[in-house]
N, C-alpha and C positions, 0 to 999 in steps of 0.2 A: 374179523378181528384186526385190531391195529398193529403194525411192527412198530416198535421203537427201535430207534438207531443209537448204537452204544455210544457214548460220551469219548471223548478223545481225550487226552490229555491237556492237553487247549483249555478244554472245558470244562477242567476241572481244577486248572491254576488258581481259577476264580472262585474256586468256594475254599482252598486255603488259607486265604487272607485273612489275619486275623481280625480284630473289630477296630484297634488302634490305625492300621492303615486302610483299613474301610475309611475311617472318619476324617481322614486327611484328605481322603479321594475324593470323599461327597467335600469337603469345605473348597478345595482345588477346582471340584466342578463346580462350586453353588459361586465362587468368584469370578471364574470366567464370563459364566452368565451373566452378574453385574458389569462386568467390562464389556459384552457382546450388547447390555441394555443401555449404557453408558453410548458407546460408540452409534447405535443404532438412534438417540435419539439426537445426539450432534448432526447424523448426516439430514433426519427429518428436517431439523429447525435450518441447518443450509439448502435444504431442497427446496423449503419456505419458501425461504428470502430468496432463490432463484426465481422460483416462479413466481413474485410480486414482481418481478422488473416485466413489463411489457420488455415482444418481442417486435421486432421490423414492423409485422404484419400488422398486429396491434395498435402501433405506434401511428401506421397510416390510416386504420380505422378511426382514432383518433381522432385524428386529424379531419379525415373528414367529416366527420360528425360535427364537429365544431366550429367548421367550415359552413356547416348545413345551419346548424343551428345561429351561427351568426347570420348567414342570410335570410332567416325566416326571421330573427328579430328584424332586418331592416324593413324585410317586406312588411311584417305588423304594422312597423311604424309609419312605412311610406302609407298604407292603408289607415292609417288612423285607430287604429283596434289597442284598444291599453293592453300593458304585458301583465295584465292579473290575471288574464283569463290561462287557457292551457292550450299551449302551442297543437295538437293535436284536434282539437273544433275548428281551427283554422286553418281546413289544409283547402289549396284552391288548385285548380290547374295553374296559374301562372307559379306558382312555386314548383309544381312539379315540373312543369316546362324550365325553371331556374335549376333546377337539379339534374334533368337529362340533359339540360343543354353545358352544364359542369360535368356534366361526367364524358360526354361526347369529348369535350376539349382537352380532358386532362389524357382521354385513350389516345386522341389524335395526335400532343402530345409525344405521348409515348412510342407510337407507332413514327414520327418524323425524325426523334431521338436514335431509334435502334436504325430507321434507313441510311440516318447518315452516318453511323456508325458501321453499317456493313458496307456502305461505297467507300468508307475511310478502310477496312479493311480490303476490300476488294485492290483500291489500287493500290497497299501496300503491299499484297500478294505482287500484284504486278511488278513493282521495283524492286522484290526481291527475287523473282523467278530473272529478272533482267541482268540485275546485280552479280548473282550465280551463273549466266551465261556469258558475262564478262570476266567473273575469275576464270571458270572452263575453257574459253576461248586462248585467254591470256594464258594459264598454265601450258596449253596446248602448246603456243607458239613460242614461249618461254626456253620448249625443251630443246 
């Protein structure tokens, strides 16, 4: 057999309520709702338009794609092959040797970018570790 647990007084403020402030409570709830439905579809229609804007990454994919596909029309044209056909019948190793040999360059690049940016930092650790042992020295001799 089940025990039921006595009701508290808590739980019983809620069945005194007459029906006139019943009906204020549900029209007080059934508005919020409307304002929670309201706000709820603002933030949708902004999280939209956030996400149409390409990010970085995108931005670069882009780019390369368009990149790619600019060089495949030239290669079409240097080859003679009219652009009615569809870029995709016309894939050859020299385009793809134009593509790893653009992407080799762009890494390489990048990789010459970041080294001379770590020796640019390296010796400005340098002249500041220098720097610092010229004020220490100086305050030394200072005192």
């Amino acid at each position: 057999m089940r025990k039921y647990k006595k009701k508290t007084l808590y739980q019983y403020q809620f069945a005194i309520l007459d029906a006139a402030t019943l009906a204020k409570l549900q029209q007080r709830v059934q508005a919020c709702r409307h304002e929670l439905a309201s706000i709820n579809r603002k933030v949708s229609s902004i999280s939209r338009l956030i996400e149409q804007v390409p990010n970085r990454v995108e931005l670069r994919e882009y780019r390369l794609r368009f990149t790619e596909l600019y060089n495949q029309g030239e290669l079409f044209i240097l080859m003679g092959i009219s652009s009615s056909f569809h870029p995709c019948i016309f894939i050859s190793f020299t385009n793809i040797f134009h593509i790893v040999n653009k992407t080799y360059k762009e890494t390489k690049g990048y990789f010459n970018v970041y080294n001379s940016l770590e020796d640019t930092k390296c010796y400005m650790d340098k002249e500041l570790n220098l720097l610092n042992s010229i004020v220490d020295s100086y305050s030394m001799y200072a005192a």
